[in-house]
C-alpha positions in Angstrom: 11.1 13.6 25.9 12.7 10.0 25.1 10.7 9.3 22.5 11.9 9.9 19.1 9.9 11.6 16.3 10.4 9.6 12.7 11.4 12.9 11.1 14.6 13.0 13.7 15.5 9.1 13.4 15.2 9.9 9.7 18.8 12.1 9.8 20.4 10.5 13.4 19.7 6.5 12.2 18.9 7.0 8.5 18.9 3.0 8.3 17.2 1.9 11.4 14.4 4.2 10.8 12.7 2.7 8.6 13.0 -0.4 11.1 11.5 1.5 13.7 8.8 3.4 11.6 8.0 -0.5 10.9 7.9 -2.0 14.6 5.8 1.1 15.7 3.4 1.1 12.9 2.6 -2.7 13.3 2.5 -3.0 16.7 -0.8 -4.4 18.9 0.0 -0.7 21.1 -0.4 1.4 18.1 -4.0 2.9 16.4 -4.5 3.9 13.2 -6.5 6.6 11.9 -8.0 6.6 8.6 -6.7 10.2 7.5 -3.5 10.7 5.6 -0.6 13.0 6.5 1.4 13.8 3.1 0.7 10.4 1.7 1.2 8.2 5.0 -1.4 6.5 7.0 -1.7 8.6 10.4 -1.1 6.7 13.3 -0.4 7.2 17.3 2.1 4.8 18.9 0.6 3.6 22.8 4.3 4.8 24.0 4.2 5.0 28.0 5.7 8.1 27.7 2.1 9.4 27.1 0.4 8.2 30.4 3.6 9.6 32.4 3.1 13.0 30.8 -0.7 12.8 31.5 -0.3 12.4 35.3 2.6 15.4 35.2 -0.7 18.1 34.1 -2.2 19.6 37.0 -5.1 21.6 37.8 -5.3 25.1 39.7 -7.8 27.3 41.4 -10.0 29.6 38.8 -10.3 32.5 38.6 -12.9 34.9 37.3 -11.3 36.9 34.7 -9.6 33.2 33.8 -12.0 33.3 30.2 -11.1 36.8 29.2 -7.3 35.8 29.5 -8.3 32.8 27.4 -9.8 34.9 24.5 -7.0 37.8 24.2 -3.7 34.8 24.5 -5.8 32.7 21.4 -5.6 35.6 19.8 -1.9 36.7 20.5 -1.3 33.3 19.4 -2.4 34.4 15.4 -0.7 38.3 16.3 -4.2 39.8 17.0 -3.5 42.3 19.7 -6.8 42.5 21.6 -8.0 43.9 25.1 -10.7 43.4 27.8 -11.9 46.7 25.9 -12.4 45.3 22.4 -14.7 42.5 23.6 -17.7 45.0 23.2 -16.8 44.2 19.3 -19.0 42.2 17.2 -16.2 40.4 15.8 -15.4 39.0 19.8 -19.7 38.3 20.5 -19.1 34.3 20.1 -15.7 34.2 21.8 -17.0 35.9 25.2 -20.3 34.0 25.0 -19.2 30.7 24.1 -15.7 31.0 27.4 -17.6 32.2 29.4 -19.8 29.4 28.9 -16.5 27.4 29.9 -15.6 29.5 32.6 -19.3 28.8 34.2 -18.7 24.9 33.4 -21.2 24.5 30.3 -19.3 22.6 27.7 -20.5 21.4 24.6 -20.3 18.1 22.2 -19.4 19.0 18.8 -20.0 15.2 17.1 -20.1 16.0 13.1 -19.0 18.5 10.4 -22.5 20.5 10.4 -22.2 21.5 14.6 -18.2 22.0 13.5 -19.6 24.6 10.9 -22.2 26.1 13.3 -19.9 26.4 16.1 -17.4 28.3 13.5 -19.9 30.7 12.4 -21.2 31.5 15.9 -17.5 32.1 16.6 -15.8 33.6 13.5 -15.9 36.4 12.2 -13.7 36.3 9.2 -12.6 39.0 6.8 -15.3 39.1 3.5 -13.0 37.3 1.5 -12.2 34.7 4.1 -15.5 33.2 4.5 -16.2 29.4 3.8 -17.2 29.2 -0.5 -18.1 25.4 0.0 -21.1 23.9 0.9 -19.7 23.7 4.7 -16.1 24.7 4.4 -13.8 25.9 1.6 -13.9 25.1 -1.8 -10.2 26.3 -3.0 -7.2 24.4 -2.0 -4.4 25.9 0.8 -0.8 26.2 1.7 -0.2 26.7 5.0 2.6 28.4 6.3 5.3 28.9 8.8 7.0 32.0 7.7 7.9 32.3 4.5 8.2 28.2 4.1 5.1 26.3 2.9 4.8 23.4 5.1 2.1 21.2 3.8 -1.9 21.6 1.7 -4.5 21.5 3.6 -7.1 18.0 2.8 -8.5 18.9 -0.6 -11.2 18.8 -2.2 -13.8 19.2 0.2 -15.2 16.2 0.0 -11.9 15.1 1.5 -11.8 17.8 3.9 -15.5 16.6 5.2 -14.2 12.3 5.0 -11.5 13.6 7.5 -13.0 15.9 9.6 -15.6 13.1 10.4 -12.7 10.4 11.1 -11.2 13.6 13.3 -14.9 14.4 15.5 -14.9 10.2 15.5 -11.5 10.7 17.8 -12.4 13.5 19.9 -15.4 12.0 20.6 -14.1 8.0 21.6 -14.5 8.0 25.0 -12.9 4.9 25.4 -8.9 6.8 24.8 -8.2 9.0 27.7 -9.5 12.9 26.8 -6.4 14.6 27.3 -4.9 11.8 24.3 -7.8 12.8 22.6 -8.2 16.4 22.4 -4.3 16.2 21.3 -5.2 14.0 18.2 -8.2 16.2 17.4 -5.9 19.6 18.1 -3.5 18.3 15.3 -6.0 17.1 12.9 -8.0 19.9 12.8 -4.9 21.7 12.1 -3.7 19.5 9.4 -7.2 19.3 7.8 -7.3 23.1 8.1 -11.0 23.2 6.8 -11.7 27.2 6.8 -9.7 29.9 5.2 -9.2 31.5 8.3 -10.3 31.0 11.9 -8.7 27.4 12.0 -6.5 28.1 14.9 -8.8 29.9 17.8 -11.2 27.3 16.4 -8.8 24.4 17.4 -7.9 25.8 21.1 -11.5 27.1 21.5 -12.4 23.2 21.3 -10.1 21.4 22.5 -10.7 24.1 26.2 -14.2 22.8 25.8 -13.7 19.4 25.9 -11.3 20.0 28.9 -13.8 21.9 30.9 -15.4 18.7 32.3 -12.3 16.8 33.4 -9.8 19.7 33.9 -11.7 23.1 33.8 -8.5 25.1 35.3 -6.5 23.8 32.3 -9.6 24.7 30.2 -9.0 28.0 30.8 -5.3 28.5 30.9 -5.0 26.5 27.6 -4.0 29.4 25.3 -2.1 30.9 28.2 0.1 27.6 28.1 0.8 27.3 24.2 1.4 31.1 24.1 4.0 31.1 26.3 5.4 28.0 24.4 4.8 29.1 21.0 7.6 28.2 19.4 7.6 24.5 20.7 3.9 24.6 19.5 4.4 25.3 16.0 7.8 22.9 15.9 5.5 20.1 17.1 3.6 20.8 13.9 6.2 21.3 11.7 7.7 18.5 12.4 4.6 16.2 12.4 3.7 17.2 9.1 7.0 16.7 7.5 6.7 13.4 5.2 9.9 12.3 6.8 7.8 11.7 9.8 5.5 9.4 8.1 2.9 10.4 9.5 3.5 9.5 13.1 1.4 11.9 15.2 2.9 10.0 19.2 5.6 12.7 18.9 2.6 15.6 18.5 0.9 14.5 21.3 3.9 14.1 23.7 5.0 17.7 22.3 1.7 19.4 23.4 1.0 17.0 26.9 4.4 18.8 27.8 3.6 22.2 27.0 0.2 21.7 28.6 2.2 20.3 31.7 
């Protein structure tokens, strides 16, 4: 990858960074998006870099076991050991239904916070004390984790969490920004937001496979497959884009997960 995230420039060229973080967040090739990322204005920089990585992804023959490889790697993703053998659970009901859905080419459009919640609890089945205490998602505020090391607070309150999960669904939903640009926004944001107590990871990959299945259904279903065996790039990318020495930058997200995807 050429391009350069913030947070690197910010130790490599401590004083043309803020230069640069000034050229890319003015320029006529760059879009804003009205949801902050530790106090800074998020943003994705039109770099060329992204349309070359979009032409390297491919598509492949599916297969018909491709969905239940789907469901047990998002899992394995989180450390949830699974099998074809614990799908019978009710806890799995909503992943088989709504992949194999995918796998037979029905996707769906998620386009505001109440389908988002409907989708989650058709999908989720979260331990007792996991379960959403808001009026759509939670009411507490969250650190999330990498490790031992917090690495940023989810949106809070929730009236927040619902202001930028609507910006987010605004995103995935723009047809006019090529899908595979968008469903990389929308995979970070929903992260970042991190509206549920638990269940905000399958949710993520179960979404952004759907919005996939019309244009790419191969990569659809090979998705998880990808990131899993790439995790550790996959959780850098976010790491690193959440760090406030990024300034909230999300180019170098997206080029991160074009290239695992590729």
């Amino acid at each position: 990858m050429s391009y350069h995230s913030l947070y690197k420039l910010y130790f490599t060229l401590p004083d043309e960074g803020k230069d640069i973080y000034s050229q890319r967040y003015h320029s006529n090739q760059t879009i804003h998006i009205p949801i902050q990322i530790d106090h800074f204005p998020a943003f994705i920089y039109l770099d060329p870099e992204i349309n070359d990585s979009i032409q390297h992804i491919t598509s492949t023959n599916i297969q018909d076991d491709d969905y239940k490889k789907e469901i047990m790697a998002s899992h394995l993703i989180e450390g949830i050991l699974c099998h074809e053998d614990d799908f019978s659970q009710k806890r799995f009901n909503g992943f088989v239904k709504h992949y194999k859905n995918l796998q037979e080419g029905k996707a769906m459009k998620i386009t505001n916070v109440y389908a988002l919640r409907r989708l989650y609890d058709d999908l989720i089945v979260p331990d007792p004390h996991d379960l959403p205490d808001g009026k759509l998602f939670r009411k507490e505020a969250v650190t999330i984790y990498s490790g031992s090391q917090g690495i940023h607070q989810g949106s809070y309150p929730e009236s927040q969490i619902i202001k930028d999960l609507s910006h987010a669904l605004t995103i995935l939903n723009d047809e006019s920004l090529p899908i595979l640009m968008r469903v990389s926004l929308f995979h970070y944001l929903l992260g970042y937001i991190h509206p549920f107590y638990d269940g905000n990871g399958r949710l993520s990959r179960f979404l952004t496979s759907n919005y996939l299945c019309d244009d790419n259904p191969s990569l659809a279903l090979s998705l998880s497959q990808r990131i899993y065996a790439h995790k550790e790039a996959y959780y850098k990318a976010f790491t690193i884009t959440n760090d406030p020495r990024n300034r909230g930058d999300l180019t170098y997200f997206v080029l991160s997960f074009l290239k695992l995807l590729s």
